[in-house]
OpenMM code with the backbone's topology and positions (N, CA, C; nanometers):
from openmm import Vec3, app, unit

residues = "UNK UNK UNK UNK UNK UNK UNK UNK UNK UNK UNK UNK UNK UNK UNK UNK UNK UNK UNK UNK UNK UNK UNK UNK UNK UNK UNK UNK UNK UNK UNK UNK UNK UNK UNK UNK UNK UNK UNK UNK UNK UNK UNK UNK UNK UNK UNK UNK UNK UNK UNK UNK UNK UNK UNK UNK UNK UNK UNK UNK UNK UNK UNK UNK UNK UNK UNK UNK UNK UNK UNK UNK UNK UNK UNK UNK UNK UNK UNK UNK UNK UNK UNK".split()
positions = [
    Vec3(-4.8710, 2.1038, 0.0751),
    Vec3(-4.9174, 2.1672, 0.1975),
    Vec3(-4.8018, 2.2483, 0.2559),
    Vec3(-4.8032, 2.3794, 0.3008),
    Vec3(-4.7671, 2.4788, 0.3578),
    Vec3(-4.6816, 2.4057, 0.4878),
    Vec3(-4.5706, 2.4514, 0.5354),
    Vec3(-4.4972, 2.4377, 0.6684),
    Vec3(-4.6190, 2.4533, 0.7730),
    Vec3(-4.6237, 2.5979, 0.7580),
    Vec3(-4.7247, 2.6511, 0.8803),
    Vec3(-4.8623, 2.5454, 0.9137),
    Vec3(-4.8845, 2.5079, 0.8086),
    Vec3(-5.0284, 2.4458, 0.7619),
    Vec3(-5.0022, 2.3215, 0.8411),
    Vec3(-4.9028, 2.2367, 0.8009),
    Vec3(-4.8812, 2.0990, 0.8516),
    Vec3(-4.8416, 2.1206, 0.9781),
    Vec3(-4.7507, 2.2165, 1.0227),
    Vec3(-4.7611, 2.2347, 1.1598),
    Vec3(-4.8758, 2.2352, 1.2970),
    Vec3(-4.9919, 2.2826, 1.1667),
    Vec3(-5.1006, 2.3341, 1.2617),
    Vec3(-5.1651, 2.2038, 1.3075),
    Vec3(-5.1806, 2.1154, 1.1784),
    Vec3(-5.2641, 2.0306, 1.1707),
    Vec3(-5.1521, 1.9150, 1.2764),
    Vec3(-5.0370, 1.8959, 1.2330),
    Vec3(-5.0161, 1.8275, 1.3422),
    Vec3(-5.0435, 1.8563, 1.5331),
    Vec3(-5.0542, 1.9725, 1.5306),
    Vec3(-5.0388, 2.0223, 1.6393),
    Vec3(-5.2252, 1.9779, 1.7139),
    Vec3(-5.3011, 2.0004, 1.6004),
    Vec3(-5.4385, 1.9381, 1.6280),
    Vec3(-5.4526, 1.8032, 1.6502),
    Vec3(-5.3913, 1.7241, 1.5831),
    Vec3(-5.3551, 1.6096, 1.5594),
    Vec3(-5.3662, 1.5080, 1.7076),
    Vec3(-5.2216, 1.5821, 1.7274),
    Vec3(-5.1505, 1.5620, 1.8150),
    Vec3(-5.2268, 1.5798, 1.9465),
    Vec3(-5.3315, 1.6960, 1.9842),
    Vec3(-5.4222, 1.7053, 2.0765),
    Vec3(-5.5098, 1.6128, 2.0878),
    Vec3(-5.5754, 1.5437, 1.9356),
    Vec3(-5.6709, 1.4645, 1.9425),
    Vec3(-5.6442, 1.3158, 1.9720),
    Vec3(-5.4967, 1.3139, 1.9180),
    Vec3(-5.4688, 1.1358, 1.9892),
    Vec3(-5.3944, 1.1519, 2.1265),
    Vec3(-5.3934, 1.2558, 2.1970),
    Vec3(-5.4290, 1.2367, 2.3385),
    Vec3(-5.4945, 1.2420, 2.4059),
    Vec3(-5.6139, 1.2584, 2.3483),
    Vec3(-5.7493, 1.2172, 2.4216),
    Vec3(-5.8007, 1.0705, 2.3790),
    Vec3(-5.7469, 0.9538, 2.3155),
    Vec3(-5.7738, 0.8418, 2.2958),
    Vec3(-5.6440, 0.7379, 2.3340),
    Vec3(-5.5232, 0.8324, 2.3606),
    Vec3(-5.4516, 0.8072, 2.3886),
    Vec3(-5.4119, 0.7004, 2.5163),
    Vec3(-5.5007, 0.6871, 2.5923),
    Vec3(-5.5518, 0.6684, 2.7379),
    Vec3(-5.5998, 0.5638, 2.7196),
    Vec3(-5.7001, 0.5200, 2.6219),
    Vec3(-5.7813, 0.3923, 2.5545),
    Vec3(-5.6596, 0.2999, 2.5543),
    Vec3(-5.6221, 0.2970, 2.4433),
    Vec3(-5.4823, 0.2386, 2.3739),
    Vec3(-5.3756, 0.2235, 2.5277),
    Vec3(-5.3713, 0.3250, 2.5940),
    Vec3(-5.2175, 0.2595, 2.6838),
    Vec3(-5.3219, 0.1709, 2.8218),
    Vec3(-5.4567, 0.2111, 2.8198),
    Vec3(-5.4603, 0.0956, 2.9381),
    Vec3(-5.4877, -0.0804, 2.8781),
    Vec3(-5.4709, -0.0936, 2.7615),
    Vec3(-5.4620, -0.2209, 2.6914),
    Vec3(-5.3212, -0.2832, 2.6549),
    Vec3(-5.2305, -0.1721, 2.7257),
    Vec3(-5.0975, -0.1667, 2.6962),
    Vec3(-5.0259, -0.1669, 2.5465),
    Vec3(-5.1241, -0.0629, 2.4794),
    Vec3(-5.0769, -0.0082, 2.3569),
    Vec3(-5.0469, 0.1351, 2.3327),
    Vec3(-5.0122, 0.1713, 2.2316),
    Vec3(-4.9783, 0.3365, 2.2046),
    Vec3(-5.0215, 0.3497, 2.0827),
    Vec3(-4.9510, 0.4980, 2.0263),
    Vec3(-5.0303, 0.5504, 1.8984),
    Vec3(-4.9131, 0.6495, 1.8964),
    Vec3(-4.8149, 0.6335, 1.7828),
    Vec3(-4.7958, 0.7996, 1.7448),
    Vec3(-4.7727, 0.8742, 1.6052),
    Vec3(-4.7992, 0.9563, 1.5829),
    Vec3(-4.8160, 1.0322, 1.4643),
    Vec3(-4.6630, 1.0178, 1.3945),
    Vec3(-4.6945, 0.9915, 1.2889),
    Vec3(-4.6020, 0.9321, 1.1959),
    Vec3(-4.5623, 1.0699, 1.0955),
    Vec3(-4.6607, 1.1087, 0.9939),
    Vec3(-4.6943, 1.2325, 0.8631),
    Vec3(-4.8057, 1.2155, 0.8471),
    Vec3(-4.8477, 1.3111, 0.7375),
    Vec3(-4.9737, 1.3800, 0.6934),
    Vec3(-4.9323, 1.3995, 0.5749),
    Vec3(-4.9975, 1.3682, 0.4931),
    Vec3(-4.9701, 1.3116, 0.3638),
    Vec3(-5.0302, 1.4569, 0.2771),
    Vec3(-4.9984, 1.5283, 0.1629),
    Vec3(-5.0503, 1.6573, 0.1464),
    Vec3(-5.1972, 1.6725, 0.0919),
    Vec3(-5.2675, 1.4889, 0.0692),
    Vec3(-5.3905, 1.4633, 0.0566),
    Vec3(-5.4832, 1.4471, 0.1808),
    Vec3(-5.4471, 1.4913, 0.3074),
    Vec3(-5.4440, 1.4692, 0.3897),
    Vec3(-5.5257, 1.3559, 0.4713),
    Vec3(-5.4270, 1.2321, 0.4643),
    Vec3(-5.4293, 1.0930, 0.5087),
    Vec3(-5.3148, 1.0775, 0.6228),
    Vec3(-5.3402, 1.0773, 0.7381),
    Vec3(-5.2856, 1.0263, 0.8360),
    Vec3(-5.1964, 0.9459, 0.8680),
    Vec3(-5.1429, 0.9490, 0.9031),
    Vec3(-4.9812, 0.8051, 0.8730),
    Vec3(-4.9752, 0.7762, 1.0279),
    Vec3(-4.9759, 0.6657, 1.1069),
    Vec3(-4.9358, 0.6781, 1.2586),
    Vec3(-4.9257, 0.5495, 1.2934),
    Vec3(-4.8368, 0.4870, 1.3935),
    Vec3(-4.7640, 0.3705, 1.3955),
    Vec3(-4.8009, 0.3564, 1.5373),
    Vec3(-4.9438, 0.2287, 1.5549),
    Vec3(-4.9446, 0.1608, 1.6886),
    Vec3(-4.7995, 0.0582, 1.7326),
    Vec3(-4.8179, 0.0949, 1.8559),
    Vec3(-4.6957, 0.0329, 1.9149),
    Vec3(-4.7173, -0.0458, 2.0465),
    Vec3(-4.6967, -0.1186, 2.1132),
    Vec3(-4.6506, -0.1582, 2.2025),
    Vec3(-4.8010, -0.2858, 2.1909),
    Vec3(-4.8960, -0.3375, 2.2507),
    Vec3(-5.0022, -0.4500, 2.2977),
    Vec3(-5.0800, -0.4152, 2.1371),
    Vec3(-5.0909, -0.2800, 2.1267),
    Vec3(-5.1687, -0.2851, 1.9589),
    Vec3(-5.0815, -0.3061, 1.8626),
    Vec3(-5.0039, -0.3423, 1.8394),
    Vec3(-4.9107, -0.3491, 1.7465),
    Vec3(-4.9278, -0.5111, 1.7256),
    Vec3(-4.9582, -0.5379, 1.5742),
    Vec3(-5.0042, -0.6863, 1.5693),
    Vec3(-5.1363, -0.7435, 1.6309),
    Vec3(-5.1974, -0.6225, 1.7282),
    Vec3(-5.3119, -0.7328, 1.7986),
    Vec3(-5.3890, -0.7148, 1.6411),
    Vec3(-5.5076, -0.8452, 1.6613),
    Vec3(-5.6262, -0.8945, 1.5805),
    Vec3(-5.7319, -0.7378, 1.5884),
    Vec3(-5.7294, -0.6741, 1.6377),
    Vec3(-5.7967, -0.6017, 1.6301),
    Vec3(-5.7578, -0.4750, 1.6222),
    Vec3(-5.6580, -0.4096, 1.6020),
    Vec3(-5.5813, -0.2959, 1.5580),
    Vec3(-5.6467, -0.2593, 1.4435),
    Vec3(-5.7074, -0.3042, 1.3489),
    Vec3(-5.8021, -0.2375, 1.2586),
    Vec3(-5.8629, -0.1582, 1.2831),
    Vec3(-5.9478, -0.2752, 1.3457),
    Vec3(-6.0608, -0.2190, 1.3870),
    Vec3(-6.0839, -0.1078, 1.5157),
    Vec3(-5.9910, -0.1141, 1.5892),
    Vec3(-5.9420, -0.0076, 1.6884),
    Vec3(-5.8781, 0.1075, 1.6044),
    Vec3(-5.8055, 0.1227, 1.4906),
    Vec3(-5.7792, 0.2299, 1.4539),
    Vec3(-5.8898, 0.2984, 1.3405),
    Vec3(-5.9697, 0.2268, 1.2387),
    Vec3(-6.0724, 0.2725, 1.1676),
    Vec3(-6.1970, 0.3260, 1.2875),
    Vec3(-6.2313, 0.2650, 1.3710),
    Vec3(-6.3936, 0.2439, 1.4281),
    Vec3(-6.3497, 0.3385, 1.5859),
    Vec3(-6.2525, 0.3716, 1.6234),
    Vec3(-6.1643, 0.4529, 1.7613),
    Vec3(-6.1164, 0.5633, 1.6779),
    Vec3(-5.9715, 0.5404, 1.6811),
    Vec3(-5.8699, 0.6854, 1.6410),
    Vec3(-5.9215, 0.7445, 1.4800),
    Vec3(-5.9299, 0.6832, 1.3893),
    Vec3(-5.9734, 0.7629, 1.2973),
    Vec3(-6.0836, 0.8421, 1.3222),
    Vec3(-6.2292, 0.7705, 1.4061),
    Vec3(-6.3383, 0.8649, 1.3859),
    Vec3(-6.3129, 0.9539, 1.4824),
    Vec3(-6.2175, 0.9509, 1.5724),
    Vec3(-6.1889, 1.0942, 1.6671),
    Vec3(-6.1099, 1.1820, 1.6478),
    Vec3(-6.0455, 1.1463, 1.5611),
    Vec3(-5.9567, 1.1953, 1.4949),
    Vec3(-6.0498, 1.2822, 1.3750),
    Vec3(-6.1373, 1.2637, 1.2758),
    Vec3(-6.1905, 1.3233, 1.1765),
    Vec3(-6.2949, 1.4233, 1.2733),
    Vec3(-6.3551, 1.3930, 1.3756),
    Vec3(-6.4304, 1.4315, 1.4357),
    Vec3(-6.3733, 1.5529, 1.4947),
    Vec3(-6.2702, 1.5636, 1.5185),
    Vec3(-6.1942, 1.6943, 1.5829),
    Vec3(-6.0982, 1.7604, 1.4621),
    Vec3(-6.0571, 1.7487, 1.3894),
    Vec3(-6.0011, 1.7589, 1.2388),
    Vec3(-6.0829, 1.7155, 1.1207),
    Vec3(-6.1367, 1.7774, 1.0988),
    Vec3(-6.2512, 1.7220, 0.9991),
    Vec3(-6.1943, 1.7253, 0.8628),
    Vec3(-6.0538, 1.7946, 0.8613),
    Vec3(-5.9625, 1.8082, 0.7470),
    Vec3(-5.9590, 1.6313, 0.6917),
    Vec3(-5.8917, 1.5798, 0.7796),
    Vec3(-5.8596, 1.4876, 0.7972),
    Vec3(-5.9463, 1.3648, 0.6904),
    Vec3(-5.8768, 1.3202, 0.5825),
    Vec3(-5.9743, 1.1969, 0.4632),
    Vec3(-5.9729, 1.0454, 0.5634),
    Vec3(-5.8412, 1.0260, 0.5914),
    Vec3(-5.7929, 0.8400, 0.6961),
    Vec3(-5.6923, 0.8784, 0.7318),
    Vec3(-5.6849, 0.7605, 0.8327),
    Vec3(-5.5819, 0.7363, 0.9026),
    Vec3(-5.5570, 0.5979, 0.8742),
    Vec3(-5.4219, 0.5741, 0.8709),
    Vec3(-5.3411, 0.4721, 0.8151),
    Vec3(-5.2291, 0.4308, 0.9313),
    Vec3(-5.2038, 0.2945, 0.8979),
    Vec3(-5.0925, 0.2407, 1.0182),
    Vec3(-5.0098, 0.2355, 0.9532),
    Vec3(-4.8858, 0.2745, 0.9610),
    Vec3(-4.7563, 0.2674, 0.8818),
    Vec3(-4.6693, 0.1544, 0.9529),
    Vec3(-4.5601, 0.0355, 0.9230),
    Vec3(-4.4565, -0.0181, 0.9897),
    Vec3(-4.3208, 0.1112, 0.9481),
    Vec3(-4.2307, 0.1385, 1.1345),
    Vec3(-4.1498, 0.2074, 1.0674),
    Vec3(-4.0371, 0.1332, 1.1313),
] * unit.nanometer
topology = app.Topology()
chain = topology.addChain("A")
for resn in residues:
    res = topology.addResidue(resn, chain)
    for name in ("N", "CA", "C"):
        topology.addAtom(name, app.Element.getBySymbol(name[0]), res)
């Protein structure tokens, strides 16, 4: 994938997990974009109350991924990375 290209897409990215962004910090968690893989799979590292909770799965498959594909339709998954 292209500089320009990954730029863009982060830059979309990046718009779309701040609109869920808000979800995640009033549970006292976060979300931030990690890479974009050139298959384009999502890489992004919950942090703070989601980090370890029981349900961070399911908050990132069934929440941030489908809003995430939904506004980036580029987009195959999103994945939690430890960094």
């Amino acid at each position: 994938m292209e500089t320009m290209e990954k730029n863009k897409l982060f830059d979309k990215i990046n718009s779309a997990l701040n609109q869920v962004r808000p979800y995640l910090q009033a549970d006292g968690g976060d979300i931030s974009l990690i890479d974009i893989t050139d298959d384009f799979v999502v890489k992004v590292k919950l942090t703070g109350a989601c980090q370890g909770c029981p349900f961070s799965y399911q908050t990132l498959k069934s929440g941030v991924e489908q809003a995430l594909i939904r506004e980036v339709p580029e987009i195959k998954e999103v994945v939690s990375v430890d960094e």
